[in-house]
C-alpha positions in Angstrom: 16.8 -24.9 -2.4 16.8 -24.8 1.4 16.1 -21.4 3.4 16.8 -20.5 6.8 15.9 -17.0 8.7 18.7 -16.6 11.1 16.9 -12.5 12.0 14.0 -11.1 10.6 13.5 -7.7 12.6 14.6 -4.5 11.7 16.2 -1.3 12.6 17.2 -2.4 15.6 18.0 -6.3 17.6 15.0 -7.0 19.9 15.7 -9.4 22.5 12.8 -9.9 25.4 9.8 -12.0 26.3 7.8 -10.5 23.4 10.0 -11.1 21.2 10.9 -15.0 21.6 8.6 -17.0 19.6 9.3 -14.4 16.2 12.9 -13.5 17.5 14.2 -10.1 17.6 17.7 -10.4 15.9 18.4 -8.1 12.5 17.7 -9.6 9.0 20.3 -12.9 7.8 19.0 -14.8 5.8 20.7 -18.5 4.6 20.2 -20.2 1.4 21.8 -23.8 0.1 21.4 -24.4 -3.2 20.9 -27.9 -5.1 24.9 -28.6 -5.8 25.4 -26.9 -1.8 26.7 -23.3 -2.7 25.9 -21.2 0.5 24.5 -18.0 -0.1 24.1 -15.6 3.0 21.7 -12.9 2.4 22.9 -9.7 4.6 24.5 -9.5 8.1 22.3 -8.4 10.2 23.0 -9.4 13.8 21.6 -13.0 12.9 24.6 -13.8 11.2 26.9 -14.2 14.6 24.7 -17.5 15.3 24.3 -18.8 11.7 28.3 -18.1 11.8 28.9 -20.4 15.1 27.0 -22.6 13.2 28.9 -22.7 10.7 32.1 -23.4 12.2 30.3 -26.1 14.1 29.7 -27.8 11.3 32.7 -27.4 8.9 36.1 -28.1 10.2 38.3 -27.5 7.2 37.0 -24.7 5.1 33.9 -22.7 4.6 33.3 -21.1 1.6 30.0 -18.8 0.7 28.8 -15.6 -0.9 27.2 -12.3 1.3 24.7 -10.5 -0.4 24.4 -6.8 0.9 21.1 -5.6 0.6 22.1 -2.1 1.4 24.4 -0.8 4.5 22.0 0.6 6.7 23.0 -1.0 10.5 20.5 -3.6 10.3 22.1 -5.2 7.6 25.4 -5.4 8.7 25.8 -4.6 12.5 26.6 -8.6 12.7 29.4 -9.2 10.3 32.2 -8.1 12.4 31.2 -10.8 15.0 30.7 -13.5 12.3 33.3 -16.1 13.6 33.9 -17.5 10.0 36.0 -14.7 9.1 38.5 -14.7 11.5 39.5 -18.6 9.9 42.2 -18.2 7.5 41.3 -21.1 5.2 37.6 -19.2 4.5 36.5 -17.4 1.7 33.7 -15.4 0.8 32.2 -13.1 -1.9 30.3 -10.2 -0.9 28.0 -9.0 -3.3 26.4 -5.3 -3.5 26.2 -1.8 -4.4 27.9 1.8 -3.2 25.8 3.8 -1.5 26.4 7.2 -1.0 29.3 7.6 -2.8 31.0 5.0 -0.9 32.3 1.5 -2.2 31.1 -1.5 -0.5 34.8 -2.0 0.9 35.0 1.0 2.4 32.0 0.9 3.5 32.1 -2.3 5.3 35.5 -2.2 6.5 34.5 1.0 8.4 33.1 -0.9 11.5 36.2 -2.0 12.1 37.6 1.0 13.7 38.3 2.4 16.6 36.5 3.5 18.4 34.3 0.8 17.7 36.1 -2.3 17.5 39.7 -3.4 18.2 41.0 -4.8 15.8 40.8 -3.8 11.7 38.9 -4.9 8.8 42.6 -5.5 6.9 43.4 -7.8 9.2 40.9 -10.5 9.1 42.2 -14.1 8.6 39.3 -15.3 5.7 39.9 -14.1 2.1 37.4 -11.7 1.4 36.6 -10.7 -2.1 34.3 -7.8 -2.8 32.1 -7.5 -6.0 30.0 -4.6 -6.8 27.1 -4.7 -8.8 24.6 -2.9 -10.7 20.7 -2.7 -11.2 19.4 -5.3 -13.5 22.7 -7.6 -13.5 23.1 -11.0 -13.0 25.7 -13.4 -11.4 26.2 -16.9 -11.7 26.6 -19.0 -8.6 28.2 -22.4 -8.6 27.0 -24.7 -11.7 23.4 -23.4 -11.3 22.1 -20.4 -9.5 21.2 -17.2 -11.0 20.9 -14.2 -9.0 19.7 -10.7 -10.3 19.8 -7.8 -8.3 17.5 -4.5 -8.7 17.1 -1.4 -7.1 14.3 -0.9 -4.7 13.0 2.3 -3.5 14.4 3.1 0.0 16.9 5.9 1.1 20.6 5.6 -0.3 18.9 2.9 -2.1 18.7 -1.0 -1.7 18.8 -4.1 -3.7 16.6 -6.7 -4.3 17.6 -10.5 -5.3 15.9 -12.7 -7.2 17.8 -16.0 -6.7 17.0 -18.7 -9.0 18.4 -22.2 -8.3 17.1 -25.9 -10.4 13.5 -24.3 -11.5 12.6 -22.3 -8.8 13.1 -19.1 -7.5 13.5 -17.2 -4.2 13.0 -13.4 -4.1 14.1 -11.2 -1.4 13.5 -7.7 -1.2 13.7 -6.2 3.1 13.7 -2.8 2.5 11.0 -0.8 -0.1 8.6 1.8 0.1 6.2 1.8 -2.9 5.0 5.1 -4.6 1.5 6.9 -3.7 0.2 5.9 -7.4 1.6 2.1 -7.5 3.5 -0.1 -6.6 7.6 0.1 -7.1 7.6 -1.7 -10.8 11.4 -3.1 -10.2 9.9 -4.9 -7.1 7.3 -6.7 -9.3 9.1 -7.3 -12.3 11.9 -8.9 -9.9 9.3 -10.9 -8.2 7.1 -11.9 -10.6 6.4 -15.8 -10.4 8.5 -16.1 -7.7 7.9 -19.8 -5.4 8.8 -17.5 -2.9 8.7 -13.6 -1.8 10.2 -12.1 1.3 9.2 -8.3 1.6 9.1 -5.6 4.0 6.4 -5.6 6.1 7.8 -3.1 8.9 4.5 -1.1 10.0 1.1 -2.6 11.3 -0.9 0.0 9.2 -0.6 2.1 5.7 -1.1 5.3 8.2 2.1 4.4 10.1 3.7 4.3 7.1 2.9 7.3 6.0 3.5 9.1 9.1 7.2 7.8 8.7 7.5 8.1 5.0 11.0 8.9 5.2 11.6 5.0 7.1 11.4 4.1 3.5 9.5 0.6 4.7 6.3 -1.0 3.6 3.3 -2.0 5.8 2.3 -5.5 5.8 -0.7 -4.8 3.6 1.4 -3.4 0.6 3.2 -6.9 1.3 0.2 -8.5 0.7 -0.7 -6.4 -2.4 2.4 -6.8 -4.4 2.0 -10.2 -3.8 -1.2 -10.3 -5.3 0.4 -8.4 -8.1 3.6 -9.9 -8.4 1.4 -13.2 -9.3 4.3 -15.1 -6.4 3.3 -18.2 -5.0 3.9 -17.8 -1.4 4.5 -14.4 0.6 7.0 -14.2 3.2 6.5 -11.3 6.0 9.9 -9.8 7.2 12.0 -7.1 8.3 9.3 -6.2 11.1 9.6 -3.3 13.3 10.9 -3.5 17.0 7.9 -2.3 18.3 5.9 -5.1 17.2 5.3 -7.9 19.9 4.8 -11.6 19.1 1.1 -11.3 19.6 1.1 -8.7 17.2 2.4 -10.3 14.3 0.2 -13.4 14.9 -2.9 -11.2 14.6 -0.9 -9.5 11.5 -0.6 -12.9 9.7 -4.2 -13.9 10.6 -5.6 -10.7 8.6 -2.4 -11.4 6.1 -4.0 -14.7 4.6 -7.4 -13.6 4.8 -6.8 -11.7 1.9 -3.9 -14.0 0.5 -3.9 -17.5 2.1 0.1 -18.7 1.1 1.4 -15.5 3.8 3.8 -17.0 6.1 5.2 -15.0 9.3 9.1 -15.4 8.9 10.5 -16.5 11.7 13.9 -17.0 13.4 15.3 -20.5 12.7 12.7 -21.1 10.6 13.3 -23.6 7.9 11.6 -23.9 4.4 12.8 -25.6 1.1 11.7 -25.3 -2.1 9.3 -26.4 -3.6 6.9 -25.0 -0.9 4.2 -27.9 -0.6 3.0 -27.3 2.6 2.8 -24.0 4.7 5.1 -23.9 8.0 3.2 -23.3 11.0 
């Protein structure tokens, strides 16, 4: 299973010299399984370069599956510039939950609207197909990927995957807020094991967390923690907050594997495959 970070801030895009080296685009993240099923993980505003990308690269027909964490703007502020769904011979699933009384559809095809955008979410080339899912459930992708979704704790809620693919297994969870007396169990029981763990590491420090308890975000220390707990082999940092400069998060993941040495600072067009045998710089 091959992973690519195509944005890894949050609440907002980032661009700037303090930004360049961790990027500053909203969370996408790419996955390619063993038998080359393409799994996009939300549409933050990375997803308009993985999507040129894509059309690059394929000629004839791209087919993949979206997984919507949750609709917050971070998560899918990109996919009405993501090229591959203006081709009409494209398909994709996208996978996740109403929020807010909403469906996903609805939810979803409401950027594209005016006044926002010119032309309408009904009139889009690809074939889009819209599954909705629940805590706990599980979908099959292509001949051998699992992926099971749970409920994090975050406002209007957010889902976690745990996508497992030939023996190993990638967990991503980008938006959680643990409880004052523990940590969120669905988190670690999703997690558990996992080769790999991308969580929420928005704030610098517990305190800023607190002080913006309503964010509904993790500091990089709870990362860490559940990690520990989760018994995961390697800890990915992610979904960091636009305040935070490169030189920040370098000194964030120099305390970050003092206390557990696999930490890696995600980073945009960053590249890993699993198994994880050697840490990327």
């Amino acid at each position: 299973m091959q992973i690519r970070f195509w944005g890894v801030r949050g609440t907002i895009p980032t661009p700037g010299p303090e930004t360049i080296r961790v990027g500053g685009n909203t969370s996408c993240v790419e996955l390619r399984t063993t038998d080359d099923q393409l799994i996009i993980i939300d549409a933050g505003s990375g997803i308009r370069r993985l999507g040129k990308e894509l059309v690059k690269n394929n000629h004839e027909r791209i087919v993949g599956s979206i997984l919507i964490s949750h609709t917050h703007w971070d998560h899918i502020q990109g996919f009405p510039f993501f090229a591959p769904i203006f081709g009409r011979n494209n398909r994709f699933v996208l996978v996740g939950k109403r929020r807010v009384g909403k469906q996903l559809e609805e939810t979803m095809a409401g950027q594209f609207i005016e006044p926002y955008l010119p032309f309408a979410y009904k009139s889009l080339p690809a074939d889009l197909i819209v599954k909705e899912v629940q805590d706990g459930e599980t979908i099959i992708i292509g001949n051998n990927t699992r992926v099971t979704v749970a409920d994090l704790n975050h406002p209007g809620g957010c889902l976690g995957f745990r996508i497992e693919n030939d023996g190993y297994t990638f967990v991503y969870c980008s938006d959680v807020t643990h409880y004052d007396d523990g940590f969120d169990p669905n988190l670690l029981r999703l997690a558990e094991g996992a080769d790999l763990l991308v969580h929420d590491s928005h704030f610098s420090t517990i305190a800023e967390r607190k002080k913006f308890k309503e964010y509904g975000h993790s500091a990089w220390q709870e990362a860490v923690q559940a990690a520990i707990e989760a018994r995961v082999k390697c800890l990915g940092l992610f979904h960091y907050s636009p305040d935070l400069t490169d030189d920040e998060l370098d000194d964030i993941l120099i305390q970050a594997r003092s206390i557990f040495p696999r930490t890696i600072l995600t980073r945009e067009g960053m590249t890993i495959s699993l198994p994880l045998d050697r840490l990327p710089d």
